[in-house]
PDB file as gemmi writes it, atoms N, CA and C in Angstrom:
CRYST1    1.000    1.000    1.000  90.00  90.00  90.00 P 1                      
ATOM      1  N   UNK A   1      51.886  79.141  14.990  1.00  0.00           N  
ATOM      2  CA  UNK A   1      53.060  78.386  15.348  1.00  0.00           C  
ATOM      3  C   UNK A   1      52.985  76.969  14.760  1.00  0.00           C  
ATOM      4  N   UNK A   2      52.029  76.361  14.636  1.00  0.00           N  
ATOM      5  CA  UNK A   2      51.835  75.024  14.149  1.00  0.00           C  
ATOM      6  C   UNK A   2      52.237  75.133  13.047  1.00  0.00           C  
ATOM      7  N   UNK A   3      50.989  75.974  12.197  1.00  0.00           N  
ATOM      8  CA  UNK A   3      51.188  76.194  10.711  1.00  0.00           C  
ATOM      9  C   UNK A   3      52.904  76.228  10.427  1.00  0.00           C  
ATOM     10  N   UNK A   4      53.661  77.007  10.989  1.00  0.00           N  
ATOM     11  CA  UNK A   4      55.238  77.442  10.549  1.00  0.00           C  
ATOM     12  C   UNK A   4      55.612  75.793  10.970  1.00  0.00           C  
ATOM     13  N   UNK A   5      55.482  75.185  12.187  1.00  0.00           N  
ATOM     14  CA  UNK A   5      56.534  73.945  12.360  1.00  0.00           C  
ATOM     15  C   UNK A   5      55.872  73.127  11.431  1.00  0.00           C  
ATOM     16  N   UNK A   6      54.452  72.658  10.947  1.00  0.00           N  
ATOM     17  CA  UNK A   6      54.280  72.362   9.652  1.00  0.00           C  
ATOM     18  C   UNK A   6      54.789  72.592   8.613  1.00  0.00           C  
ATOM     19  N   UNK A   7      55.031  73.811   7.608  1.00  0.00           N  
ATOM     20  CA  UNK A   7      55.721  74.286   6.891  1.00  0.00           C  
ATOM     21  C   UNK A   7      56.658  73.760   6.533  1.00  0.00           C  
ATOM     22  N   UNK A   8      58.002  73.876   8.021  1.00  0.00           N  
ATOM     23  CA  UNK A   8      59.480  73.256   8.088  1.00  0.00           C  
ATOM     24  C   UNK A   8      59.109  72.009   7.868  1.00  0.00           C  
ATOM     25  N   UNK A   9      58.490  71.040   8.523  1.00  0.00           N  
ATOM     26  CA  UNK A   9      58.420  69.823   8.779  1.00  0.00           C  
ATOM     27  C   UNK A   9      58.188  69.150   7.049  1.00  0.00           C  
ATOM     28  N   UNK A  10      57.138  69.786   6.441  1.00  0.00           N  
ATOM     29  CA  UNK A  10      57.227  69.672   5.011  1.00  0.00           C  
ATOM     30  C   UNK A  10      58.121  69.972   4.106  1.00  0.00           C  
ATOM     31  N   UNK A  11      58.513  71.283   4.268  1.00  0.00           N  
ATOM     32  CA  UNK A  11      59.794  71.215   3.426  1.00  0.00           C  
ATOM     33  C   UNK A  11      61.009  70.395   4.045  1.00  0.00           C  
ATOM     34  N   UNK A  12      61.206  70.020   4.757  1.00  0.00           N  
ATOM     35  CA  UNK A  12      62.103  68.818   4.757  1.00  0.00           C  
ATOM     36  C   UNK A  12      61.603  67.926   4.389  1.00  0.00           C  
ATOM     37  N   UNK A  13      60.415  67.316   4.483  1.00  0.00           N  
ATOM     38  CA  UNK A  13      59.594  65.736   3.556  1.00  0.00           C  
ATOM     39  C   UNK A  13      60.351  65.751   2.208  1.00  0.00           C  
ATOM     40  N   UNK A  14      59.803  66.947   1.919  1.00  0.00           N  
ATOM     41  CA  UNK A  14      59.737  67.159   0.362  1.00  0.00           C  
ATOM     42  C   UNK A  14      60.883  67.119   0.090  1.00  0.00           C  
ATOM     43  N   UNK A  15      62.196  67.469   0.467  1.00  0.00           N  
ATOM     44  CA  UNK A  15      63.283  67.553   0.079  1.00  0.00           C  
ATOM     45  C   UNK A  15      63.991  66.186   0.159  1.00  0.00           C  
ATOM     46  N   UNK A  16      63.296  65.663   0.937  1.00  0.00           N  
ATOM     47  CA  UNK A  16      63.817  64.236   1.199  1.00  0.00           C  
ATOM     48  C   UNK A  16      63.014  62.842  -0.326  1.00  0.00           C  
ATOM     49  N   UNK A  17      62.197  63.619  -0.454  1.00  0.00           N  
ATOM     50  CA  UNK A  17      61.224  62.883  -1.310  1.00  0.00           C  
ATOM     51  C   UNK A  17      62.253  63.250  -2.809  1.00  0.00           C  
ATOM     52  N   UNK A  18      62.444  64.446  -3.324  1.00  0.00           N  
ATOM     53  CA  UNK A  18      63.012  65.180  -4.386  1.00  0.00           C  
ATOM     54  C   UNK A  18      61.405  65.138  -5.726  1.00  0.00           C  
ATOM     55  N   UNK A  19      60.733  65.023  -5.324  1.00  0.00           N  
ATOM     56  CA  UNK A  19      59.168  64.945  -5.899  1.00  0.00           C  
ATOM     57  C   UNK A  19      58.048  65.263  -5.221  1.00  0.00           C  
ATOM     58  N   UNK A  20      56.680  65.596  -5.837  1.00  0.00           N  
ATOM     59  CA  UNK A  20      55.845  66.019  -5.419  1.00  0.00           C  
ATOM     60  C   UNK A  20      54.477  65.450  -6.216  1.00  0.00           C  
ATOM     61  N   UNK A  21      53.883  64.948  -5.995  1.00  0.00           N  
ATOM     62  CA  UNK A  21      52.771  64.404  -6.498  1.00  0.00           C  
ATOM     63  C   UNK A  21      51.326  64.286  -5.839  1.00  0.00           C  
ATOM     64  N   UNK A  22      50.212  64.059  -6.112  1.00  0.00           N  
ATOM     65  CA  UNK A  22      48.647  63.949  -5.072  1.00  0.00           C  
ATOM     66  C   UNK A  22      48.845  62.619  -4.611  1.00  0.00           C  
ATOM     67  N   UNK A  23      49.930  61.554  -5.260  1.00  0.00           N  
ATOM     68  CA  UNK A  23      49.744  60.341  -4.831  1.00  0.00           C  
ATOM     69  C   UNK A  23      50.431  60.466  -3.474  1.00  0.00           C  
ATOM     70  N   UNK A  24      50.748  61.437  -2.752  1.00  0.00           N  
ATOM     71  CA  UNK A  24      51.950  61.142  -1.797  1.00  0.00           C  
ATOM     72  C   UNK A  24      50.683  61.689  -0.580  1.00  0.00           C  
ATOM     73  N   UNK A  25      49.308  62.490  -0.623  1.00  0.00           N  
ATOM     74  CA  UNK A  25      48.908  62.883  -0.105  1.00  0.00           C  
ATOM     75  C   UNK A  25      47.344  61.883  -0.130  1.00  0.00           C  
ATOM     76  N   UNK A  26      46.971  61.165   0.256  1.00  0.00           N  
ATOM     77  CA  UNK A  26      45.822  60.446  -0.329  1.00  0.00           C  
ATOM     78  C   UNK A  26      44.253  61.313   0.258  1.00  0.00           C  
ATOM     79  N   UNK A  27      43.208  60.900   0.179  1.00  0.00           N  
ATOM     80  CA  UNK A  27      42.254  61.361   0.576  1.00  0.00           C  
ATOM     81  C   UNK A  27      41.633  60.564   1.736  1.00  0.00           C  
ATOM     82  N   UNK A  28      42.066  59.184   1.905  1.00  0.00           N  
ATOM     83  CA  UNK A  28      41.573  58.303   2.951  1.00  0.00           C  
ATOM     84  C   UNK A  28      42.084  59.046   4.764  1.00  0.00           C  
ATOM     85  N   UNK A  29      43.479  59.261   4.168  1.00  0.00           N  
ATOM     86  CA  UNK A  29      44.454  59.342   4.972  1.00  0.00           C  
ATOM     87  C   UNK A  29      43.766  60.918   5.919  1.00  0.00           C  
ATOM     88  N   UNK A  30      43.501  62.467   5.476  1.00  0.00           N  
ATOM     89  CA  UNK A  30      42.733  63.426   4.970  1.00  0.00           C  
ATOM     90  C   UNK A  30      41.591  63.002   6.115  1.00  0.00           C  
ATOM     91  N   UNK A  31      41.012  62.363   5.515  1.00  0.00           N  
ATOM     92  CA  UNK A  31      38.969  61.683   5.992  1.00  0.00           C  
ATOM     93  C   UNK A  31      39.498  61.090   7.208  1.00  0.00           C  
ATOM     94  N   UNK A  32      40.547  60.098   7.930  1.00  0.00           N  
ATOM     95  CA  UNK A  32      40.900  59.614   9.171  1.00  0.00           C  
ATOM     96  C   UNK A  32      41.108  60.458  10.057  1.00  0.00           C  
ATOM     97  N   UNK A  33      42.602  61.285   9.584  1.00  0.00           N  
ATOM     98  CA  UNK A  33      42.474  62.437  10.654  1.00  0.00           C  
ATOM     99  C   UNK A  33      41.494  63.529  10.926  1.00  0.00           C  
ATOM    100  N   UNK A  34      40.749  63.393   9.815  1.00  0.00           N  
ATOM    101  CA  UNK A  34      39.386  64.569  10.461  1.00  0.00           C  
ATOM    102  C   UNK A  34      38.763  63.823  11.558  1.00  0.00           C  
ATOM    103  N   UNK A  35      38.500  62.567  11.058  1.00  0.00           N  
ATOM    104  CA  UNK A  35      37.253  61.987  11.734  1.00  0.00           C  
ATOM    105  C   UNK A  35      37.863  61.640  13.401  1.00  0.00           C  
ATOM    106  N   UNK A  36      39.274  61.348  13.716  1.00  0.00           N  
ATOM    107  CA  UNK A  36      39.796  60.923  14.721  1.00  0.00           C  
ATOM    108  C   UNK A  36      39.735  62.848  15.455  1.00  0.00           C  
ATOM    109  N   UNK A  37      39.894  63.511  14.657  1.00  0.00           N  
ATOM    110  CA  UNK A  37      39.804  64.755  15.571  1.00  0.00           C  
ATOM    111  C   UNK A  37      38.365  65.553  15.978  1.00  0.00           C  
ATOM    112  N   UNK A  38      37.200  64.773  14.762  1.00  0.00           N  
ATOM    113  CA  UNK A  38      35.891  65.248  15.242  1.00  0.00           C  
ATOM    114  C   UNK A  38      35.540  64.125  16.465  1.00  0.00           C  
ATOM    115  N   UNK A  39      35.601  62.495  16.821  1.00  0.00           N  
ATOM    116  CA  UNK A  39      35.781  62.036  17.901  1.00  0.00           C  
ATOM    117  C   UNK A  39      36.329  62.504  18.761  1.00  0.00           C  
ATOM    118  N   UNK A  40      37.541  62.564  18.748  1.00  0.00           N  
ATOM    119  CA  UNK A  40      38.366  63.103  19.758  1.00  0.00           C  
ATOM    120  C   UNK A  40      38.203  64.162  20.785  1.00  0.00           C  
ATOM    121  N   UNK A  41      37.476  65.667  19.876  1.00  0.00           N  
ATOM    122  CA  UNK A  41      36.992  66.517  20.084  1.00  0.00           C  
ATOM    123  C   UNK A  41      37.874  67.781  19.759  1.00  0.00           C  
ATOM    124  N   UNK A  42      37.423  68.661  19.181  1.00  0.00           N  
ATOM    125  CA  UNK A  42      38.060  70.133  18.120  1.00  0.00           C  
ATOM    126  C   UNK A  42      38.766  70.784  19.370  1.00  0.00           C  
ATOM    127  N   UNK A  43      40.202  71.271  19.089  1.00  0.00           N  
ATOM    128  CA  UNK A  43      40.795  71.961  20.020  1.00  0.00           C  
ATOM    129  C   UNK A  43      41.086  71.137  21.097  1.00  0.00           C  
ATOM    130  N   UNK A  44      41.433  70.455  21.320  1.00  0.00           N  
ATOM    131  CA  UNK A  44      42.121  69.628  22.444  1.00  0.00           C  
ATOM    132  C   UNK A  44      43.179  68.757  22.103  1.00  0.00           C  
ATOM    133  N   UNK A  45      44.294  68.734  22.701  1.00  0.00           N  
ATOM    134  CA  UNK A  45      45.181  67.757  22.551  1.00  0.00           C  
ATOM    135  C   UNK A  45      44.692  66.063  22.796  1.00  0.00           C  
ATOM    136  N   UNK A  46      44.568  66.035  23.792  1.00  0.00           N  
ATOM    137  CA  UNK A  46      43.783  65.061  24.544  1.00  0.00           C  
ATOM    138  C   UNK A  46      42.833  64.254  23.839  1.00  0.00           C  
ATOM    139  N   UNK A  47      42.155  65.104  23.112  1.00  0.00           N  
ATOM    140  CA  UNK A  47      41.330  64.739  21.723  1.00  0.00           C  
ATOM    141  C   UNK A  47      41.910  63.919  21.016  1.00  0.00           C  
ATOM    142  N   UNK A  48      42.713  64.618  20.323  1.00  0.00           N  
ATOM    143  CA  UNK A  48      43.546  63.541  19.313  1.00  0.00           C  
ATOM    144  C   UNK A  48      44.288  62.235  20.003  1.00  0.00           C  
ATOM    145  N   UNK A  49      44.264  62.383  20.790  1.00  0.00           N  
ATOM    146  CA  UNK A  49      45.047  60.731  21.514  1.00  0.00           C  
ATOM    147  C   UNK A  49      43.919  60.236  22.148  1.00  0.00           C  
ATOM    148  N   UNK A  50      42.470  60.398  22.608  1.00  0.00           N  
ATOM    149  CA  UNK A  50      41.384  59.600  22.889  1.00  0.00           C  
ATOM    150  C   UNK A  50      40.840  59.506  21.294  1.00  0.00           C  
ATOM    151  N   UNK A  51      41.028  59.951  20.281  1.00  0.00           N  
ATOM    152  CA  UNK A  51      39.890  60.154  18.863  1.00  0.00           C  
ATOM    153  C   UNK A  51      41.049  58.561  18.219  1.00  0.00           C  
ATOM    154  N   UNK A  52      42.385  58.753  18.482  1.00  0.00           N  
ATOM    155  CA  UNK A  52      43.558  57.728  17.422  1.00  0.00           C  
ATOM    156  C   UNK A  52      42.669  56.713  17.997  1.00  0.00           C  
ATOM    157  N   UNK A  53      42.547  56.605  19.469  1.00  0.00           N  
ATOM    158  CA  UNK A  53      42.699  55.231  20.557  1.00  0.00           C  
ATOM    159  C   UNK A  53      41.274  54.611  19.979  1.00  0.00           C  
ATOM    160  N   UNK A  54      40.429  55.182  20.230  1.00  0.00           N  
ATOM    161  CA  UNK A  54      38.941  54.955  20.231  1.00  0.00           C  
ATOM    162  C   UNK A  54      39.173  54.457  18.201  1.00  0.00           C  
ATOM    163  N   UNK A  55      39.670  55.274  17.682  1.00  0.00           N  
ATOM    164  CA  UNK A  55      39.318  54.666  16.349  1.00  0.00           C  
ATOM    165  C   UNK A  55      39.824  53.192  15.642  1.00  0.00           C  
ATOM    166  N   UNK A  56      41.092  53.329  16.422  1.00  0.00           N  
ATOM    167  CA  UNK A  56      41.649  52.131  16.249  1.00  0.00           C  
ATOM    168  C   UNK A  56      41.423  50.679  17.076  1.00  0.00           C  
ATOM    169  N   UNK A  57      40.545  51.238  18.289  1.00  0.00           N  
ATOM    170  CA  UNK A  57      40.108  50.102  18.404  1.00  0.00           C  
ATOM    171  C   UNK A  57      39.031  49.310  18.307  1.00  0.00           C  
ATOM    172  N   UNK A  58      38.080  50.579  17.711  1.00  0.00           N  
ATOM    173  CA  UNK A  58      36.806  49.685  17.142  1.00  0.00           C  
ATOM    174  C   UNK A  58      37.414  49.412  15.597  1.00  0.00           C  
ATOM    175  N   UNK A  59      38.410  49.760  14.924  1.00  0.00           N  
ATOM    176  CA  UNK A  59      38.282  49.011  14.004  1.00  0.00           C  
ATOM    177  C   UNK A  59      38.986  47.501  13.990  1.00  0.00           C  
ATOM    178  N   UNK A  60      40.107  47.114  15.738  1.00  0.00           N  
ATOM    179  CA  UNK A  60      40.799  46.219  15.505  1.00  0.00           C  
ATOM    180  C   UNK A  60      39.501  45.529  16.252  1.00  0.00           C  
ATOM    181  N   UNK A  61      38.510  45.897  16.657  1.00  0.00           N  
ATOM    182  CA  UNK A  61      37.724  44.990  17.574  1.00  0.00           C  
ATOM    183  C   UNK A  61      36.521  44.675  16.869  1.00  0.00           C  
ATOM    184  N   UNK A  62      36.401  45.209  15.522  1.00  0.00           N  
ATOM    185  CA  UNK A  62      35.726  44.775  14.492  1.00  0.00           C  
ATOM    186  C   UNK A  62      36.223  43.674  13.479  1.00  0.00           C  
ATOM    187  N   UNK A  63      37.760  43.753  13.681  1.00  0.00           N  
ATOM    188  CA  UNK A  63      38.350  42.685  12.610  1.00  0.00           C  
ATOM    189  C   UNK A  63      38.531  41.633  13.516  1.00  0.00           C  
ATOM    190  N   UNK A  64      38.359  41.510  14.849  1.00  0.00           N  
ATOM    191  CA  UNK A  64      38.177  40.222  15.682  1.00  0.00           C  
ATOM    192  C   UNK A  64      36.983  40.014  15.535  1.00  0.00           C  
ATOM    193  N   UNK A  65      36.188  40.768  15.781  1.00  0.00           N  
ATOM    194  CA  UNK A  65      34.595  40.308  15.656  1.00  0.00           C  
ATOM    195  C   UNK A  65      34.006  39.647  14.227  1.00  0.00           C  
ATOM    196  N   UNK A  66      34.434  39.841  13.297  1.00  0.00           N  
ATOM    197  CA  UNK A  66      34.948  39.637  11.653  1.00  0.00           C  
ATOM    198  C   UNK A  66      35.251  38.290  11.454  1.00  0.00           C  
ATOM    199  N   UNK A  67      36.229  38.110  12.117  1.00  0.00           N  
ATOM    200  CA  UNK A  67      37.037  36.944  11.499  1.00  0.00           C  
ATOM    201  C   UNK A  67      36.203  35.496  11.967  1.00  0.00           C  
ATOM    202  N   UNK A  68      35.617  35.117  13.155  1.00  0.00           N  
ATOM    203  CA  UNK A  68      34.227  34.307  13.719  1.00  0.00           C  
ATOM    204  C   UNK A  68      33.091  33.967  12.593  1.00  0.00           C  
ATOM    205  N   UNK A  69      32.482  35.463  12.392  1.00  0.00           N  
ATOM    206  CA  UNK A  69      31.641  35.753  11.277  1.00  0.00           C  
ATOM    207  C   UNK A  69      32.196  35.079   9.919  1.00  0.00           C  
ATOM    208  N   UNK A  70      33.300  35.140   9.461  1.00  0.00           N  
ATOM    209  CA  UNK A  70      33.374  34.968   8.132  1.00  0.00           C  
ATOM    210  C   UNK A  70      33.425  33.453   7.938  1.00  0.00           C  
ATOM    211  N   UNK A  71      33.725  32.618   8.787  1.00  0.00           N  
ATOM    212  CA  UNK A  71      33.845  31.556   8.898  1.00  0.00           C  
ATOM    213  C   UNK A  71      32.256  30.767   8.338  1.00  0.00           C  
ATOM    214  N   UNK A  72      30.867  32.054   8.980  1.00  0.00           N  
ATOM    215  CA  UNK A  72      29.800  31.385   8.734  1.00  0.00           C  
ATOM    216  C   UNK A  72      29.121  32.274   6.995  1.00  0.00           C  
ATOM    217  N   UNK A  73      29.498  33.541   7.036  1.00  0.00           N  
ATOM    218  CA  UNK A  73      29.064  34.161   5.963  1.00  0.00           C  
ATOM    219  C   UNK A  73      30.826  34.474   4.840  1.00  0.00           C  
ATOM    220  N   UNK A  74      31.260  33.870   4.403  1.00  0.00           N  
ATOM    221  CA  UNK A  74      32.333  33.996   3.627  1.00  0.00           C  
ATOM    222  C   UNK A  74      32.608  35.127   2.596  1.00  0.00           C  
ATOM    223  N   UNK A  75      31.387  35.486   2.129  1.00  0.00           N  
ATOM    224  CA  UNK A  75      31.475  36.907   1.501  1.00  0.00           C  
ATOM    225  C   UNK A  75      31.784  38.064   2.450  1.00  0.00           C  
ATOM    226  N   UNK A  76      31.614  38.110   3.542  1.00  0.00           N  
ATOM    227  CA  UNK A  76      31.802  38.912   4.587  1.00  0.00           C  
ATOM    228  C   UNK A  76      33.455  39.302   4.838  1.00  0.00           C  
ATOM    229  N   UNK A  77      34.296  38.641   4.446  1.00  0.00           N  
ATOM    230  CA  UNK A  77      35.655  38.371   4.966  1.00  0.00           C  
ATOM    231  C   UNK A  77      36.279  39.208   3.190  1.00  0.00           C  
ATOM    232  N   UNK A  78      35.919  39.201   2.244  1.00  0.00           N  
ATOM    233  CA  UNK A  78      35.497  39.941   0.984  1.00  0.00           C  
ATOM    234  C   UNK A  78      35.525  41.322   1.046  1.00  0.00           C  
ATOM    235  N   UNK A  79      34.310  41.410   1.584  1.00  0.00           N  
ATOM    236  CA  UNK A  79      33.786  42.939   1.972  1.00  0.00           C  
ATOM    237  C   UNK A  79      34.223  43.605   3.275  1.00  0.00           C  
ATOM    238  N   UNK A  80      35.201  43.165   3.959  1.00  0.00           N  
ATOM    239  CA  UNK A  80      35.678  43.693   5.129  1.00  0.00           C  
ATOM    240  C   UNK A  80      36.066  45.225   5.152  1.00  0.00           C  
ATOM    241  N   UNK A  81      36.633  45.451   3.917  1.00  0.00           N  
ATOM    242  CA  UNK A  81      36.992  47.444   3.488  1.00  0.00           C  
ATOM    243  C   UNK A  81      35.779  47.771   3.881  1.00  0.00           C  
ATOM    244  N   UNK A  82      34.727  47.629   3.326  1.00  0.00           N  
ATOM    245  CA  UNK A  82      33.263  48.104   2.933  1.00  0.00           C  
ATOM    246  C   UNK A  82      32.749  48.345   4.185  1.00  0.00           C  
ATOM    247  N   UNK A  83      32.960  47.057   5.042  1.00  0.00           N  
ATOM    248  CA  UNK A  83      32.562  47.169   6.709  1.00  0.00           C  
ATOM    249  C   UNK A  83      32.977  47.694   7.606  1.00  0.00           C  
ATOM    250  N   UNK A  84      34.358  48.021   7.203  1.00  0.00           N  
ATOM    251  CA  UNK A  84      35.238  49.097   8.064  1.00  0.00           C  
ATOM    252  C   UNK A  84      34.866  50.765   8.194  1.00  0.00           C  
ATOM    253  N   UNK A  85      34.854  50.815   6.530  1.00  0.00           N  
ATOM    254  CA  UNK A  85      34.450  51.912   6.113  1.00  0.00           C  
ATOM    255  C   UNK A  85      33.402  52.671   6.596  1.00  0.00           C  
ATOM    256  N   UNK A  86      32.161  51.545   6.415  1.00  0.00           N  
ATOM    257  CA  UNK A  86      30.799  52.248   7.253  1.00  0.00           C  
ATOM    258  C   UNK A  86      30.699  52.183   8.691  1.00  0.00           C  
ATOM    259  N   UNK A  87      31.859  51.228   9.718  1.00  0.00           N  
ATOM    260  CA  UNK A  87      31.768  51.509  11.134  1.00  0.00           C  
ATOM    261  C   UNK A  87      32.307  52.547  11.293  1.00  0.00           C  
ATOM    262  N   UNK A  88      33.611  52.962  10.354  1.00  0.00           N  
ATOM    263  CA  UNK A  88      34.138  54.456  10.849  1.00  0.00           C  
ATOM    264  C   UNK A  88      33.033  55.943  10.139  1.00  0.00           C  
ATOM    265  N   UNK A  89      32.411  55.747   9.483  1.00  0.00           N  
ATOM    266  CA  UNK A  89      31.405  56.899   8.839  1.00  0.00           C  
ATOM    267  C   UNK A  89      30.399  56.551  10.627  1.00  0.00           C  
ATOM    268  N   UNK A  90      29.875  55.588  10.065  1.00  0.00           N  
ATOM    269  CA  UNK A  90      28.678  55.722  11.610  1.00  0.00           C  
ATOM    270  C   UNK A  90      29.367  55.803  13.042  1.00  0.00           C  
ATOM    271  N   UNK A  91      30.800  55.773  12.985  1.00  0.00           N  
ATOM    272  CA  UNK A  91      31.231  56.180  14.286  1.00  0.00           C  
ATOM    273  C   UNK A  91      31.429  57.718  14.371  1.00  0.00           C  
ATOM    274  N   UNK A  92      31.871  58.125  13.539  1.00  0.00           N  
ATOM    275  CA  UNK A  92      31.474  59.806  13.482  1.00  0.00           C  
ATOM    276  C   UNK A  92      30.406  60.497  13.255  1.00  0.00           C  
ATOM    277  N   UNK A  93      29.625  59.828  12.626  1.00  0.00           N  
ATOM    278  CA  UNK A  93      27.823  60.248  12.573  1.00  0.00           C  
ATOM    279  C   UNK A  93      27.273  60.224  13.931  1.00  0.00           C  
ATOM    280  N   UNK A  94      27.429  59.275  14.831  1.00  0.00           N  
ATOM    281  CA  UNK A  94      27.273  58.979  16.304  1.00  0.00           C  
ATOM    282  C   UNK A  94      27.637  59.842  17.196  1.00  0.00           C  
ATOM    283  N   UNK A  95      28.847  60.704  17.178  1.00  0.00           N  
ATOM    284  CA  UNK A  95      29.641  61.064  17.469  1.00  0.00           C  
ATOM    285  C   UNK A  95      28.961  62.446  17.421  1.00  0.00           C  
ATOM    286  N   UNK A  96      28.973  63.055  16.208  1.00  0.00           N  
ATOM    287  CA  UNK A  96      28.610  64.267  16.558  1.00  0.00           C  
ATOM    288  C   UNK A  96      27.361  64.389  16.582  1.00  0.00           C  
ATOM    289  N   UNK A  97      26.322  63.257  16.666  1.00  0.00           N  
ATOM    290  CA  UNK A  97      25.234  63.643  16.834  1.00  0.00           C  
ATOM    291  C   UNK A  97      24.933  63.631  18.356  1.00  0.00           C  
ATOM    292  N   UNK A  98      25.887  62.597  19.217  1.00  0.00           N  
ATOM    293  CA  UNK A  98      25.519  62.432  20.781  1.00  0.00           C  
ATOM    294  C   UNK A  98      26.358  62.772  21.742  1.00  0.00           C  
ATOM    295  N   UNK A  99      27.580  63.282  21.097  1.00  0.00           N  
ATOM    296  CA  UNK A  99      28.899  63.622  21.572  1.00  0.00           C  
ATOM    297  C   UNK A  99      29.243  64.762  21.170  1.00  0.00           C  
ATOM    298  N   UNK A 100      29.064  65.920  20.941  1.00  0.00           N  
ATOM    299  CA  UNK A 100      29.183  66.646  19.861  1.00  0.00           C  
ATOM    300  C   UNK A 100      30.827  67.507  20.056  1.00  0.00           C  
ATOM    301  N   UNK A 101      31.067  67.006  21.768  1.00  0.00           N  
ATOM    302  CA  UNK A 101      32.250  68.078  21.908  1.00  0.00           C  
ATOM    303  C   UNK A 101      33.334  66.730  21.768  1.00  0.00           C  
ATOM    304  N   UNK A 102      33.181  65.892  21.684  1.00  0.00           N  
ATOM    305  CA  UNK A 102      34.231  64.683  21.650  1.00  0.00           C  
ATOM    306  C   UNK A 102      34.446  64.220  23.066  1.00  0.00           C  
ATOM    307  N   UNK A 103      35.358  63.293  22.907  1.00  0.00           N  
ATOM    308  CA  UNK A 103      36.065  62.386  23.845  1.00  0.00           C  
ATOM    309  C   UNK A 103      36.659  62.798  24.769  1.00  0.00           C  
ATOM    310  N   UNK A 104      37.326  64.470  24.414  1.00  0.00           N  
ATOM    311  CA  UNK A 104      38.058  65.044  25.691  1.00  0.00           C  
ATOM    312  C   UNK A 104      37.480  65.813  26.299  1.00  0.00           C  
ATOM    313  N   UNK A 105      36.164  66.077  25.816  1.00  0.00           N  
ATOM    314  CA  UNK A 105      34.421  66.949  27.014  1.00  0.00           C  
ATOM    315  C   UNK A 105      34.120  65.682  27.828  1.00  0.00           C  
ATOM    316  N   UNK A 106      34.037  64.620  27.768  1.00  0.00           N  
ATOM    317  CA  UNK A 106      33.518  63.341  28.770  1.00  0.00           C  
ATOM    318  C   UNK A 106      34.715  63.488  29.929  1.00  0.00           C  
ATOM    319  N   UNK A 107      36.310  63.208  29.314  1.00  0.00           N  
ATOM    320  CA  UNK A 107      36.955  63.117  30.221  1.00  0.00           C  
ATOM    321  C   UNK A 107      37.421  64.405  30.953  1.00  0.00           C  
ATOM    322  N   UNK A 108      37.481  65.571  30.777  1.00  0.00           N  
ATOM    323  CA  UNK A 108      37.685  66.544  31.341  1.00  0.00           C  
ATOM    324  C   UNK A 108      36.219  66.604  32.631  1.00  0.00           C  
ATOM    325  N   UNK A 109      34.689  66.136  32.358  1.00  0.00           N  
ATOM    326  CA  UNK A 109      33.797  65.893  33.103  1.00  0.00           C  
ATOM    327  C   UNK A 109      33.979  64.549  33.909  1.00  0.00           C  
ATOM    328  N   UNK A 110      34.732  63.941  33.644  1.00  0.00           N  
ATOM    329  CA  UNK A 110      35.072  62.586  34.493  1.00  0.00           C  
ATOM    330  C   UNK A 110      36.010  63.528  35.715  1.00  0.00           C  
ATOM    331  N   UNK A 111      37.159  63.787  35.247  1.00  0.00           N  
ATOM    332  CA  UNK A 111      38.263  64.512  35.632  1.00  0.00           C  
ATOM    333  C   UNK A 111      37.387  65.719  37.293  1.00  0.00           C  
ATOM    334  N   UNK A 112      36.676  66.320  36.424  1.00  0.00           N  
ATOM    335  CA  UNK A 112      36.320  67.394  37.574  1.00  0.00           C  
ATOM    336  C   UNK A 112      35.287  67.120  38.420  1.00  0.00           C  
ATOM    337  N   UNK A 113      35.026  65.430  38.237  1.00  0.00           N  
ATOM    338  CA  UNK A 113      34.156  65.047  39.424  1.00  0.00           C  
ATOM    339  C   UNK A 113      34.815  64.434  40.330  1.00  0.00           C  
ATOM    340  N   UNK A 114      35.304  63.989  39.913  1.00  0.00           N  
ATOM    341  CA  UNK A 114      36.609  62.677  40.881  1.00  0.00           C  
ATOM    342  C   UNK A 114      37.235  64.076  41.528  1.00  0.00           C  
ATOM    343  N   UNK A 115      37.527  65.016  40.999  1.00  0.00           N  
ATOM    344  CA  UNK A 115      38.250  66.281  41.827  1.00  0.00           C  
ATOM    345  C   UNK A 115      37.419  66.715  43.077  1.00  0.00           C  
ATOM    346  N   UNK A 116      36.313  66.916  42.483  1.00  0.00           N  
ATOM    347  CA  UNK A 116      35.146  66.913  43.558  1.00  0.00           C  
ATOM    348  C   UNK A 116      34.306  66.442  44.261  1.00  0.00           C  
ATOM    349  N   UNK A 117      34.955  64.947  44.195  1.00  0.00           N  
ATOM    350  CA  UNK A 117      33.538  63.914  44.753  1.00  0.00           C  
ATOM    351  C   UNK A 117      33.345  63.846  46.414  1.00  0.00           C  
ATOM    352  N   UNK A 118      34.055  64.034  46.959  1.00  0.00           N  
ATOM    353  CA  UNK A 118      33.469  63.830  48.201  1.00  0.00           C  
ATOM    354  C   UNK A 118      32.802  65.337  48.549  1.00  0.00           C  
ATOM    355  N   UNK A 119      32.813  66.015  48.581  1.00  0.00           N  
ATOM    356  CA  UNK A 119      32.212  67.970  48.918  1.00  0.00           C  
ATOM    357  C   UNK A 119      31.920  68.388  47.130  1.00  0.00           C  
ATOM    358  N   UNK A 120      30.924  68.423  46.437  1.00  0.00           N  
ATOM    359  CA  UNK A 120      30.944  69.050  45.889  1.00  0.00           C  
ATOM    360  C   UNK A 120      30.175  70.231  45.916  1.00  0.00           C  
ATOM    361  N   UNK A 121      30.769  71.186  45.485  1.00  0.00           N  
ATOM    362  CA  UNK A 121      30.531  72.851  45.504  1.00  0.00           C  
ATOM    363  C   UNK A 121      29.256  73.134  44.735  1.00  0.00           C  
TER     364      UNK A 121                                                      
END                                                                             
């Protein structure tokens, strides 16, 4: 079912575009949504809206943390792609090495304790 409302959803892009090219599809773009759905955690909805949240805010809480820094190391403010780049690689390296089911296995285990906290079975 996805695959087909995908499908539609593309052939209308495309028709709207009247072109087709690799530039319209990038590889960064590709590497984000994997990595927000291996955070997130495979097969869960829930996933993908804790994997967006979580990614976007270590990278906006890295470009605050950034901007302090560059003031004392100025090449730093330069290389900011470079630094982004490797917090989001080592945030998914992290991830599936200590997390392996994602973001929506913690909260579904948050979820069914609070269900059960006063008597649990």
């Amino acid at each position: 079912m996805a695959g087909a409302l995908g499908g539609v959803a593309g052939a209308f892009w495309i028709s709207s575009l009247f072109f087709v090219s690799p530039e319209h599809f990038q590889w960064s773009w590709s590497l984000w949504i994997t990595g927000v759905i291996l955070i997130g955690g495979v097969g869960s909805l829930h996933g993908t809206v804790f994997g967006a949240m979580f990614i976007t805010l270590l990278l906006e809480g890295l470009k605050f943390a950034v901007i302090p820094l560059s003031e004392v190391f100025p090449q730093l403010s330069e290389k900011f792609l470079n630094v982004k780049e490797a917090a989001f690689g080592l945030a998914i390296v992290l991830f599936l090495l200590y997390e392996p089911k994602g973001l929506a296995y913690r909260w579904e285990q948050m979820k069914n304790y609070f269900n059960l906290w006063p008597f649990s079975y």
